[in-house]
N, C-alpha and C positions, 0 to 999 in steps of 0.2 A: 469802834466807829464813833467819829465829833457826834454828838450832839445835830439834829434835824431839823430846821423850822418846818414840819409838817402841814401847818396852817398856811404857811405862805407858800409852799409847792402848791397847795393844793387850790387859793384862790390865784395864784399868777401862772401856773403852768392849767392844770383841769380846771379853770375858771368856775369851778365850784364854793360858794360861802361856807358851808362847816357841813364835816363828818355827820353821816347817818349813827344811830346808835350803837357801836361796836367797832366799827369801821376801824377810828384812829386806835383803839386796842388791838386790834387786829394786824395789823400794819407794825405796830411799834414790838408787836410780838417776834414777827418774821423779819423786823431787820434787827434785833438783836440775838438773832442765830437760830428761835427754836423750830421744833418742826410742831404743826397747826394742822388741824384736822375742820373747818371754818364752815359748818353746817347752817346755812342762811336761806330764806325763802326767795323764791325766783324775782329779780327787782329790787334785791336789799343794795347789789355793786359789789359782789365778792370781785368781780375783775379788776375796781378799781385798787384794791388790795396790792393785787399782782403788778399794778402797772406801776403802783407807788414804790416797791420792792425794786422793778426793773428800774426805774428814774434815780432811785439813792443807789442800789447798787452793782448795779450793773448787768451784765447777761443775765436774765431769768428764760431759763427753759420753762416752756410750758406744751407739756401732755394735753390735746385734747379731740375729744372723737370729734368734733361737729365741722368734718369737713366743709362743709359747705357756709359758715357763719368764718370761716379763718378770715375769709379776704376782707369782711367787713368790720373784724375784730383789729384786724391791723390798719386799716384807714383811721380808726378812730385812735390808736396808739401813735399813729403819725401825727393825726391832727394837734394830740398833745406836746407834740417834739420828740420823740422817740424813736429810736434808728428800730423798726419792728422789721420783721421777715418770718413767714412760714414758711413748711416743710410740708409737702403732701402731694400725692398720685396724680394731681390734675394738672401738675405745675407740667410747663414743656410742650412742643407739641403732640398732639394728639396721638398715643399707641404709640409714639417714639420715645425709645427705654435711654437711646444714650442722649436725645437734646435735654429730654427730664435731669436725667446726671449732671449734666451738663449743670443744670441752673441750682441742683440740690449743694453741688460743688460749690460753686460760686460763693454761693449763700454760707455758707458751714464755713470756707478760706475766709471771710468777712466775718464770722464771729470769733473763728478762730484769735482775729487782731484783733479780736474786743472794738469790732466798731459796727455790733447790734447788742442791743441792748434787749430787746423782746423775741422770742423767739417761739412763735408756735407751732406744734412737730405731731402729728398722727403718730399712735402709737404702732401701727404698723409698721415703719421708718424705722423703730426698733431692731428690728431682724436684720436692718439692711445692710452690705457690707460697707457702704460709705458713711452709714451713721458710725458703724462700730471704729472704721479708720480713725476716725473727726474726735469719736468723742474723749480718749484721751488728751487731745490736745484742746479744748475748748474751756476756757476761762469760767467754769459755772458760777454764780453769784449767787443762784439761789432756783431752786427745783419746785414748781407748781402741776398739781394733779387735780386737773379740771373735771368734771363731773367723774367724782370719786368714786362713787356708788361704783362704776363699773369696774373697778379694781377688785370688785367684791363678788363672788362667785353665787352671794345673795341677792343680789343688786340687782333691779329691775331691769337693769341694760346691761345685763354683765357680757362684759366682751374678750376674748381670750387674750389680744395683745396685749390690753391692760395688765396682764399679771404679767408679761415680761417688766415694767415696769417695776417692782420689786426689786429687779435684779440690780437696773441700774440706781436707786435708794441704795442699796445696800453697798457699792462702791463708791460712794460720796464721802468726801469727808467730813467728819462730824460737824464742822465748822459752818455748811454748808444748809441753811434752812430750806428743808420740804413744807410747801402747804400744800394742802388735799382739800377742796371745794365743793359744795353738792347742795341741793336744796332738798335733795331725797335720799335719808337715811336712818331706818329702823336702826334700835339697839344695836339688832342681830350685824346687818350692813358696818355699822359704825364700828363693831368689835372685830369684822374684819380686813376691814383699814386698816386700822391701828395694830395690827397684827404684821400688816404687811409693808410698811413705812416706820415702821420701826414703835417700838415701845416706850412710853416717856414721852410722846406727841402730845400737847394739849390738845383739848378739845375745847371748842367754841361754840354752844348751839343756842341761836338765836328763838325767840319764840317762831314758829310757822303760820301763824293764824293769819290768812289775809282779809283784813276785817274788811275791803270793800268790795269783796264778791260777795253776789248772792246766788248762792248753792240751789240748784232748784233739781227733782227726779218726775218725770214724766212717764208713765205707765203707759206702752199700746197696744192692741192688741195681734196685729198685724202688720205687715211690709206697709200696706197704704195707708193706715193711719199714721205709720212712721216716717213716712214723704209726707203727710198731709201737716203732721205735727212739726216738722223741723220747718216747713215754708210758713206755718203759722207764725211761727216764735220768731224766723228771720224779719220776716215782713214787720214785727211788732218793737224789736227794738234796734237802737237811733245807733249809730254808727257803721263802723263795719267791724266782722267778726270773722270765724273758722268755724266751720263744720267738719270735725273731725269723724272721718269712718274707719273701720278695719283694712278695709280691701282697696285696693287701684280701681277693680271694676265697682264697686260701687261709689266710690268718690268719682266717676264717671258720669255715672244713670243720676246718681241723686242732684248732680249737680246739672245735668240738663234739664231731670223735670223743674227744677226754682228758677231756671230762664226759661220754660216754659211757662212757667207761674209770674212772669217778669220780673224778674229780682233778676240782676245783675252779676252773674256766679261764674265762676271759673272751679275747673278742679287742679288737682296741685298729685302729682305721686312721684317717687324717684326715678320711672320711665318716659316721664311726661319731656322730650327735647327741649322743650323751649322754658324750662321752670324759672329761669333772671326773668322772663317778659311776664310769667305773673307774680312775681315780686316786685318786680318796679310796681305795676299797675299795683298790687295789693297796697305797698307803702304808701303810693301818692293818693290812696284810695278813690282810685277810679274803680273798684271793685265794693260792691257790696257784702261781697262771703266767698272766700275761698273754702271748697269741698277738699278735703287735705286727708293725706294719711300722715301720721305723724312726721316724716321729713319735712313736714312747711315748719314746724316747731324748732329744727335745729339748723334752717337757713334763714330763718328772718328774723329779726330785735326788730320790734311796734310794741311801742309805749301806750297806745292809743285802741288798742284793744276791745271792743266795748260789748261784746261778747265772745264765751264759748261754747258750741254744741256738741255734744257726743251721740252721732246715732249708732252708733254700736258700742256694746260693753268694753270699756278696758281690759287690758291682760291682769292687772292689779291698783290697788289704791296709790301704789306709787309712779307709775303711769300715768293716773288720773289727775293728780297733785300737780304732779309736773308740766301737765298740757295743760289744766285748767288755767296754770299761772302764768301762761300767755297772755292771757286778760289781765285788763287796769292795771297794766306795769307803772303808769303813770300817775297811780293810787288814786283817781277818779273812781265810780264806781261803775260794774262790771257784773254780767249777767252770765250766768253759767247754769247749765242744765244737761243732763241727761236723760236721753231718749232712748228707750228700751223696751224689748219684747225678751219673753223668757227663752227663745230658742239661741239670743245674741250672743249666749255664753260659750257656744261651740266651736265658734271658729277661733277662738282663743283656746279651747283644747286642743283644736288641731296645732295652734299657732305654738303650744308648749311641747308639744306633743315632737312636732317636725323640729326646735330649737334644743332641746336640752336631750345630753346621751341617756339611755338607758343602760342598764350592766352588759345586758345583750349585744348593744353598736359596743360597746370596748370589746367585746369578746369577738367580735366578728370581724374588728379591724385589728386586733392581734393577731387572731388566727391567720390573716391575708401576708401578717408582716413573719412571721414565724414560716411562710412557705416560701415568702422574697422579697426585697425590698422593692417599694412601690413609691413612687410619688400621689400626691394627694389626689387627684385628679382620675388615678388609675384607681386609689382603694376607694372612692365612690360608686364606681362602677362594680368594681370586685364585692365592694360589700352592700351594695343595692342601698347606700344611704344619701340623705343631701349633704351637700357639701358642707354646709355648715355644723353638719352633726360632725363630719370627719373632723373637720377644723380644730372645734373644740375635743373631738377624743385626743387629738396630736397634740396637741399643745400641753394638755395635760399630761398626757406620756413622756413630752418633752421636759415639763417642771421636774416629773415627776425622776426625771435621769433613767427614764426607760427605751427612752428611742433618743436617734441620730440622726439630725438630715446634714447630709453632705453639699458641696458647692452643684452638682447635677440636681440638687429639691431630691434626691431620694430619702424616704425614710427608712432608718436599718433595726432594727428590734436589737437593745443590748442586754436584756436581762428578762426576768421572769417579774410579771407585777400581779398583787394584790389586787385584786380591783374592789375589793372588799376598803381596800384601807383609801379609798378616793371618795368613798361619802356618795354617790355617783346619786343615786336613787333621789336620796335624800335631797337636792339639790330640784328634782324635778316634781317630787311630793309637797315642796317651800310655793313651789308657783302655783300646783293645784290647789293649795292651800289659800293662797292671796288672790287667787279669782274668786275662791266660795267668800273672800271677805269682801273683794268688791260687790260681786252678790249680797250680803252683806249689808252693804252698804245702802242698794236701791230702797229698801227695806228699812231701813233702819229709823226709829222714831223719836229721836231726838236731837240736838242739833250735828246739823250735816259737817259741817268744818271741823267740829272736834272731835266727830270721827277718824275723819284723816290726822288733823295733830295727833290724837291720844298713838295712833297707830305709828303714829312714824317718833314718838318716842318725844313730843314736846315736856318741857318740867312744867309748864305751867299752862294746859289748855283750859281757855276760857270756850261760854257760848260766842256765837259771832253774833246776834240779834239780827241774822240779815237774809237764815236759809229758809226754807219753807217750812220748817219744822221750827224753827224761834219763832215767823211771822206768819198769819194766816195767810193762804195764799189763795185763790180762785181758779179752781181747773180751768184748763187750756179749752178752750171751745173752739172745736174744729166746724168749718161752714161747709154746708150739704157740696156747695161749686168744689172746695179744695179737694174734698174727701173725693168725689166720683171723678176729677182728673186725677187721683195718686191710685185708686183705683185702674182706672183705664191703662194707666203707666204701669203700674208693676204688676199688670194682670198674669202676663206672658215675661217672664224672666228670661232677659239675653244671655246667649251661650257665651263666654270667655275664650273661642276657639277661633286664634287667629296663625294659624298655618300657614304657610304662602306657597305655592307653584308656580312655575313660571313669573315669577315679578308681581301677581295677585294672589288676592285672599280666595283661600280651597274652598269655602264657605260664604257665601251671599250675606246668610244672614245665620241666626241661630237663636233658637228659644226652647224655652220648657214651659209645661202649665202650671209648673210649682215650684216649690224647693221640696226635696227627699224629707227630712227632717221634720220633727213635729208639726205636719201638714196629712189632711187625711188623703190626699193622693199617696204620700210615701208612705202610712199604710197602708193601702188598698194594693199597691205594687209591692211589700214587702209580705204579703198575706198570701198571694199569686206565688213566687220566688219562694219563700223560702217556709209559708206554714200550708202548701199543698192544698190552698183554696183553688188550683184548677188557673184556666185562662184569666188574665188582665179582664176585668166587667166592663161590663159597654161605657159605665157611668165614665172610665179613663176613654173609652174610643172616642165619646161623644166631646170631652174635653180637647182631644187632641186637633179633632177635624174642625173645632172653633177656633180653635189656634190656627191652623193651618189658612182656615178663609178667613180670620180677623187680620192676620199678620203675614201671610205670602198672597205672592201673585198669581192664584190661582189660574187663572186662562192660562198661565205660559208653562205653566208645568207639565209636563208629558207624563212621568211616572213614578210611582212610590218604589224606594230601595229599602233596604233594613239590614243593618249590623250584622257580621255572621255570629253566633254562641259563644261561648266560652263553656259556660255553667248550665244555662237555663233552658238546653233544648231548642225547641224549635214554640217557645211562648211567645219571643221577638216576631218570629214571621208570621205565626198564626194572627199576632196582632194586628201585624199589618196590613197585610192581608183584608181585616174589617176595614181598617179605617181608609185603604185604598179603595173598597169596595162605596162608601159614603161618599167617597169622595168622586167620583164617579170618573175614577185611574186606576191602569195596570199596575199589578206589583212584578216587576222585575226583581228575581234572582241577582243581582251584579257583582256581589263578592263572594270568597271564597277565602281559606285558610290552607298557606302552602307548609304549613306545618302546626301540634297542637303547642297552645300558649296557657300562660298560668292565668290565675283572677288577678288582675291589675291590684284590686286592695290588699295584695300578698306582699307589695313591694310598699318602701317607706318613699323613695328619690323617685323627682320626675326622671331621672336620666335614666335609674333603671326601668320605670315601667316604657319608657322609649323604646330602649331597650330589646325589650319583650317583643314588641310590636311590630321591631324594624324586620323589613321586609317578607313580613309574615301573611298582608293581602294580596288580592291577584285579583284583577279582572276576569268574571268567567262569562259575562253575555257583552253583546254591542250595546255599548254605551254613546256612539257615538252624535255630538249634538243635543244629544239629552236632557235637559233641564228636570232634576228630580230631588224630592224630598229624601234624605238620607234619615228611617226614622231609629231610635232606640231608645230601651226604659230608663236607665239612668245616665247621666253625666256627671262623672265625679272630675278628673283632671282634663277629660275633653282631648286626651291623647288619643283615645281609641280612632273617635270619629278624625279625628286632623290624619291620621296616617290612611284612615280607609280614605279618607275625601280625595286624598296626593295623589294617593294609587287609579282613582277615579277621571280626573280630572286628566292625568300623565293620561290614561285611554282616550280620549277624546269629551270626558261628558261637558254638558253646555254646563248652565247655573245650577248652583249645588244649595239646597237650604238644610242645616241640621235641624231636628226636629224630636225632643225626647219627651218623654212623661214627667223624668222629675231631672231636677240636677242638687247636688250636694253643694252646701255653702265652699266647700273645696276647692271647685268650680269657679268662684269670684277670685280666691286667694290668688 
């Protein structure tokens, strides 16, 4: 290849005056043939890299998960003069498979002639039969793997397509430069990149330190001091920011009490319809704080960042790294804290728990595949797992040349597998492992940033002189007003049970007095249950029926219902029974069980506890017009009650409220 004025593309095409530190390395690397493994912290412009590669040489493919950031990644490839186009499921009209073909065609005949030059492609499009037509004939230039990490089965985001990915690496001709991208990459991660793009890739890794946050860990003891403390901290610093949570439902709650509190808040999750309408507002900052689960992280670029809040624990440090660096992309400075209670680390066990196989899911979807071929959708069902567990068992059977899906999506069993020799365990023992270090990390007394560098594999972690541990800092003081409304708020915790019949929700409303989990209501109910302390104590009756007149409409309620058993007898009805008694309402009988059912915590997939449940109640008194509290002691996925309420509701009953003792953080998920 001539010789490149780099300098002059880069100030008359990206009207930029000069390369960041590595950048023009980087760049001069991959257009002279080699493959680049480019590990840089979130804000360094590894994409200008790729874009400089597509502008000198032409078609650059680029792999990348972040659906939702494509369309605004290719507006700004335009804006520099570049024929750009992606490839992904949203393209087309809506649930329509052949207008979608239709424009993936289009697109692919267009690079085919080499007249695109940028091209970003979901790795999912991999399996496709129009990618695999296309891709022999399409003029590669040069092959980009955008947030790498996930090609890595260590990888904090690891995603099964990703490893198809390999495959196509590995038919490239040598001539042909790969780079692999990422801001988050342990050793472990980065040895298995390079494992899998081939050997002989440099590596590039810039320092990670981003010296203008300030790292801060906030200790609480409670749900309400955890409302109280995140409206504190919004309200106190100047711009606008993310309040990242775990769950949909609580990027929900938290973000109505802080416009309760006036603060200006929206929440943000990938169910939310209308997510373009709080990204515009978010960018033009007509929003003071978006309540986000991580998706607002992989649809928006804002330079202007000026904080970010975690109120619930990360899944890992590299999780953490990654979101925090949403802030001061524009290297201003930028306030970062996390907000934590010791029970937050659970619904990230579940979150590992529900994500990654264990040896048992390969066993149970071999077994399914060794009695007939299934499509993926069927062995979910057949093996009582989530989809996503199947996903990644198949994919892996598939690397592994042990199974075959055919043009029908069946899968056919072709040989006998090791499941010993797939690492299976080990892979899910990495993540139990990276939570106890984020744990870890809350803790830890000395500086906060170079916990994360040392961790993710920097050569040269310095202090940052900026976290709370370099600089003295002054606890957070929370005022008597904030504390007794985040109280009042998260007294009664909403039920997650949105069911529908008829065109409405089977349920009015829904709460608990607690969450299950380190709370003494969940033991005083698991004391009852399961260590033979006798009846539910009044101390839960008398909680309930405060719930019931703090938060229903008592006058209109006619009569208390209650769950039929599974496990526990008749402690459900004897409960209710009191607390209908206080209440000074009939307890109706209303349900029944037209067959026996397993304990729902036996099953790992919502589909199979569905499953279980489907058409298992019956109406057995008149319900008709009724308005009744529907009561039971825990709520874990909230399937039980949505199927009795259906069955209730299909009878005639008027307004339905659920109503339990505890629910399991489960429940939010």
């Amino acid at each position: 290849m001539p010789p490149v004025d780099l300098h002059r593309i880069l100030r008359e095409q990206f009207k930029l005056h000069s390369f960041k530190p590595g950048q023009e390395d980087a760049i001069r690397s991959v257009l002279s043939g080699e493959r680049l493994l480019l590990i840089q912290p979130t804000g360094w412009g590894k994409s200008l890299v790729y874009q400089f590669v597509a502008r000198v040489r032409g078609l650059t493919v680029v792999f990348s998960p972040l659906r939702a950031l494509m369309r605004d990644q290719i507006e700004k490839a335009r804006g520099f003069g570049l024929r750009a186009e992606y490839i992904n499921s949203d393209q087309g009209e809506a649930d329509d498979l052949d207008s979608r073909r239709m424009v993936h065609r289009e697109i692919l005949e267009r690079a085919a002639r080499s007249e695109v030059d940028l091209l970003l492609i979901a790795p999912e499009r991999i399996e496709n039969e129009l990618w695999e037509e296309f891709v022999p004939r399409l003029p590669i230039k040069a092959l980009v793997v955008d947030e790498a990490h996930c090609i890595s089965v260590w990888g904090h985001d690891f995603r099964p397509d990703y490893r198809r990915i390999a495959r196509v690496v590995q038919l490239l001709p040598k001539t042909v430069p790969v780079l692999a991208v990422t801001a988050t990459a342990t050793p472990g991660v980065e040895k298995d990149i390079l494992r899998q793009i081939g050997q002989g890739t440099r590596v590039m890794r810039g320092s990670l330190v981003r010296p203008n946050l300030g790292l801060r860990v906030v200790k609480v003891g409670n749900e309400a001091e955890k409302y109280a403390a995140v409206a504190t901290l919004v309200r106190s610093f100047l711009g606008t920011g993310i309040v990242y949570a775990a769950t949909q439902a609580q990027t929900e709650a938290l973000a109505e009490f802080l416009r309760e509190q006036g603060i200006n808040a929206e929440h943000y999750h990938g169910n939310r319809p209308d997510r373009p309408e709080v990204e515009r507002r978010f960018m033009a900052n007509d929003l003071k704080v978006v309540v986000a689960t991580n998706a607002l992280g992989m649809g928006v670029d804002k330079p202007d960042v000026r904080f970010v809040i975690h109120a619930e624990f990360p899944g890992s440090p590299l999780h953490y790294y990654q979101e925090v660096g949403r802030a001061g992309r524009d290297a201003h400075p930028a306030d970062v804290v996390l907000v934590h209670k010791a029970e937050d680390a659970k619904i990230q066990q579940h979150f590992i728990a529900s994500s990654k196989p264990r040896e048992e899911h390969y066993e149970r979807v071999i077994a399914a595949l060794k009695a007939q071929p299934s499509r993926q959708k069927e062995l979910t069902m057949q093996c009582g797992l989530v989809e996503s567990i199947v996903k990644r068992v198949l994919t892996d059977l598939l690397l592994d040349g042990a199974v075959a899906k055919d043009k029908d999506r069946y899968y056919r069993l072709l040989k006998p597998v090791s499941i010993r020799g797939l690492n299976i365990n080990e892979s899910h023992d990495r993540r139990i492992h990276e939570l106890g270090v984020m744990q870890g990390y809350a803790e830890h007394t000395s500086c906060r940033m170079r916990f994360f560098t040392q961790f993710l594999g920097d050569p040269d972690p310095g202090v940052c002189g900026r976290c709370d541990r370099c600089v003295q800092t002054s606890p957070l003081l929370l005022t008597n007003a904030v504390l007794q409304s985040a109280q009042q708020f998260t007294e009664f915790p909403k039920l997650g049970i949105k069911n529908v019949q008829g065109g409405e929700l089977v349920f009015a409303s829904g709460f608990a007095v607690d969450y299950y989990g380190g709370t003494r209501i969940g033991e005083l109910i698991h004391a009852s249950k399961y260590e033979g302390r006798g009846d539910f104590p009044e101390e839960l009756v008398d909680a309930v029926v405060r719930l019931v007149r703090t938060r229903l409409p008592l006058a209109s309620i006619h009569a208390v219902t209650f769950m039929p058993p599974t496990e526990s007898g008749s402690l459900v009805e004897r409960f209710a029974n009191r607390v209908a008694k206080k209440l000074g309402k009939p307890l109706i009988s209303t349900l029944g069980k037209l067959r026996a059912t397993q304990a729902q915590k036996g099953f790992d997939s919502r589909e199979a506890k569905r499953q279980n449940l489907r058409n298992v109640f019956s109406a057995i008194a008149n319900v008709q017009g009724k308005s009744m509290v529907v009561l039971d002691d825990v709520c874990d996925t909230g399937i039980s009650l949505g199927e009795a309420g259906k069955v209730l509701r299909k009878a005639g009953a008027g307004t339905l409220h659920a109503v339990v003792i505890a629910k399991t953080r489960l429940n939010d998920a």
